[in-house]
N, C-alpha and C positions, 0 to 999 in steps of 0.2 A: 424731838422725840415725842410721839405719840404718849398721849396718858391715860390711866386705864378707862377714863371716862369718855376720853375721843375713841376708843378702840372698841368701849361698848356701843356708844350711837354708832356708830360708822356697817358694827355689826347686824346692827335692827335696819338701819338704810338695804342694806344688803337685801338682808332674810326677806323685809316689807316689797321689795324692790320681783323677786322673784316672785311670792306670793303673788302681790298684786298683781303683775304679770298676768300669771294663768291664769287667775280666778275674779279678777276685779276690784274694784270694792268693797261690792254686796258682799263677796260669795270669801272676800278674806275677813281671817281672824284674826285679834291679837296674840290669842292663844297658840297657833301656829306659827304667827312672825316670832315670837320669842323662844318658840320651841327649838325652829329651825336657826334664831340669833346664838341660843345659849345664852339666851336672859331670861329676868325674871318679869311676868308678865307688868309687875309696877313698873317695869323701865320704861313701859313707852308712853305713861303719862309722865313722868319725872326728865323724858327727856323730851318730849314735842307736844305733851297735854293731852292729846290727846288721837286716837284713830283716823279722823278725816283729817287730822292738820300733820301725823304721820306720810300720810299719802302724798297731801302737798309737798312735805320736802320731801318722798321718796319722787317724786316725778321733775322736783325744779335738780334736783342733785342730779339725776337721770340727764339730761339735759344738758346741764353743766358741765359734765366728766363728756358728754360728749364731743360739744364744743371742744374742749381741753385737748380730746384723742384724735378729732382731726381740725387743726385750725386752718384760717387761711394765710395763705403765703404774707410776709412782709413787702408790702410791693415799695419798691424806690420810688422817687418822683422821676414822673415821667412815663410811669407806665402806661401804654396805652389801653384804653378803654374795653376796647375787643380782649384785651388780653386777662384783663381783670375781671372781666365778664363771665369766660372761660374758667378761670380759676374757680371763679362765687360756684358756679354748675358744677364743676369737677367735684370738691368738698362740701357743696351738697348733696352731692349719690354718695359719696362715700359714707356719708352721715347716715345715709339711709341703708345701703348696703353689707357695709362692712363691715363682719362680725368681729368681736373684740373677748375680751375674756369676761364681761360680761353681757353675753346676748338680752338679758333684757330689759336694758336702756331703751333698746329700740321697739322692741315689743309694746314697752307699756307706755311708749309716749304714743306708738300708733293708737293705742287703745285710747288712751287720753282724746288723741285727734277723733275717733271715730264716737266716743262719747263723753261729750267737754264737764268738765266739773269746776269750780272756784280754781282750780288748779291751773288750769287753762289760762283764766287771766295773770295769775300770778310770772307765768312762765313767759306768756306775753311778755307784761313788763320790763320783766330781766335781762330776757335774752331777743325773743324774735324781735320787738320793734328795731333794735338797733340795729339786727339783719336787714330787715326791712327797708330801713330807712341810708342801708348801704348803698345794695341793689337799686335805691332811686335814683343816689347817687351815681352810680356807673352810667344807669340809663340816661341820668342827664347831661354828663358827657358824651354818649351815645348820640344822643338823636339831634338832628340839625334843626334850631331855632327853637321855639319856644312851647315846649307841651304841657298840655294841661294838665292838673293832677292827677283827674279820672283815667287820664288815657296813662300816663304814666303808672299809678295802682294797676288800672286792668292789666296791663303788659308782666308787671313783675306778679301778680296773680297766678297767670298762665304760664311763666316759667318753673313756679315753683308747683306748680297745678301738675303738667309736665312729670317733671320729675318724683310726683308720690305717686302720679298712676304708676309710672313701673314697679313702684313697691307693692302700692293697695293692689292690684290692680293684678299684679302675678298670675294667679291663678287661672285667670281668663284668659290673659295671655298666653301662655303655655297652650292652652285648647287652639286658641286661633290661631298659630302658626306654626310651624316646624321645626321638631324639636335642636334640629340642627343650625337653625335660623333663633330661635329663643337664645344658644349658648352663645352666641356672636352677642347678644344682648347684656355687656362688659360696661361698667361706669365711662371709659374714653368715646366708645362710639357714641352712648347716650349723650353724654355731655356736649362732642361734636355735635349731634343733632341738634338741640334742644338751644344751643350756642348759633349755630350756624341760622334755625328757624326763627331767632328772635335778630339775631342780623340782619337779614331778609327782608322779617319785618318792619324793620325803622329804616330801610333801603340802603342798608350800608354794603350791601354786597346780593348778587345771585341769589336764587333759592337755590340751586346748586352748585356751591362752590368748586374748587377743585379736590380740597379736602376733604369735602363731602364723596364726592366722588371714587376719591381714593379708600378711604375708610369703606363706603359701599364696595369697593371691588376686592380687598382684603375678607369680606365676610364673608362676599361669594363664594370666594375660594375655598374658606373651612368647608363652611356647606357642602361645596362639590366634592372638595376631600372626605367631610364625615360620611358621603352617600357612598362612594366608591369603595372607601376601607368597609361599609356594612354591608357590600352586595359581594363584597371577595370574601365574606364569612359562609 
């Protein structure tokens, strides 16, 4: 059972959590975080010392609850490689993608990414190395004989590179393609892609599989569907 002292930090995690969000760092207060916790502004020295080291654990907690809400699968031995590969992409869009009942997890670690603080390293530590250092792993099951690190890094780089354009990246997207083509734009097809390109690339299969292929011809289809229902209005 929660005590009322896990139930007040948990409340400032919160409140610091959405603040920070919208407004940053600069532009948040503690007077605000506590307003909107229903604490007293001394809570958030008495429970994390102090403003910047609040932010820290509101962004490594951020983080964490995410992992937590979408993990990756328990793979058996034996699973093959492709197929763990798939999975790692698959529950990485979702990380990125999908809203949860608190939206901003994701908000404020994009922020985080897009402007680094101490925090940055700390979450490293905790969490992405060990991602990191998964994804090598796959990859070194993956690729036939012996790859160097650099080529190994670059590669898992570009997969994860990949997959935050469709996030960062939204907005531009939307302009450059059609709107009925953006909505076929669902974490399965991404992941297909992004799985399928980096296959390719270590020559484990076609740049056009058949999967590929098929998923591409499912999309078409909305498309053609969405234009048809819009021209019979």
């Amino acid at each position: 059972m929660a005590t009322d002292t896990d139930s007040t930090r948990q409340r400032i995690l919160e409140a610091a959590g959405n603040v920070f969000a919208k407004k940053g760092f600069d532009g948040a207060t503690v007077r605000d975080i506590c307003q909107l916790a229903g604490a007293n502004v001394a809570s958030v020295n008495y429970y994390f010392g102090d403003k910047r080291r609040l932010y820290v654990e509101t962004v490594k907690w951020a983080h964490a609850n995410r992992l937590e809400q979408f993990p990756l699968p328990h793979w058996s031995e034996g699973t093959p490689a492709d197929a763990r590969l798939r999975d790692f992409i698959t529950v990485f869009l979702e990380r990125l993608f999908y809203s949860t009942e608190q939206p901003w997890h994701c908000e404020l670690m994009m922020r985080e990414l897009a402007h680094p603080t101490e925090a940055c390293e700390e979450v490293v530590r905790s969490f992405i190395r060990e991602q990191f250092q998964l994804l090598q792993s796959i990859l070194a099951d993956l690729a036939p004989g012996e790859m160097p690190p650099l080529k190994r890094h670059l590669i898992v780089f570009g997969i994860v590179g990949q997959c935050l354009h469709y996030r960062i990246a939204e907005p531009v997207i939307r302009l450059l393609v059609p709107a009925e083509e953006f909505a076929t734009y669902q974490v399965k097809l991404l992941a297909d892609h992004i799985t399928d390109w980096t296959l390719a690339a270590l020559g484990r299969q076609p740049i056009l599989p058949e999967s590929y292929e098929t998923v591409t011809a499912v999309a078409g289809n909305r498309i053609k569907g969405a234009a048809s229902t819009r021209s019979e209005k």
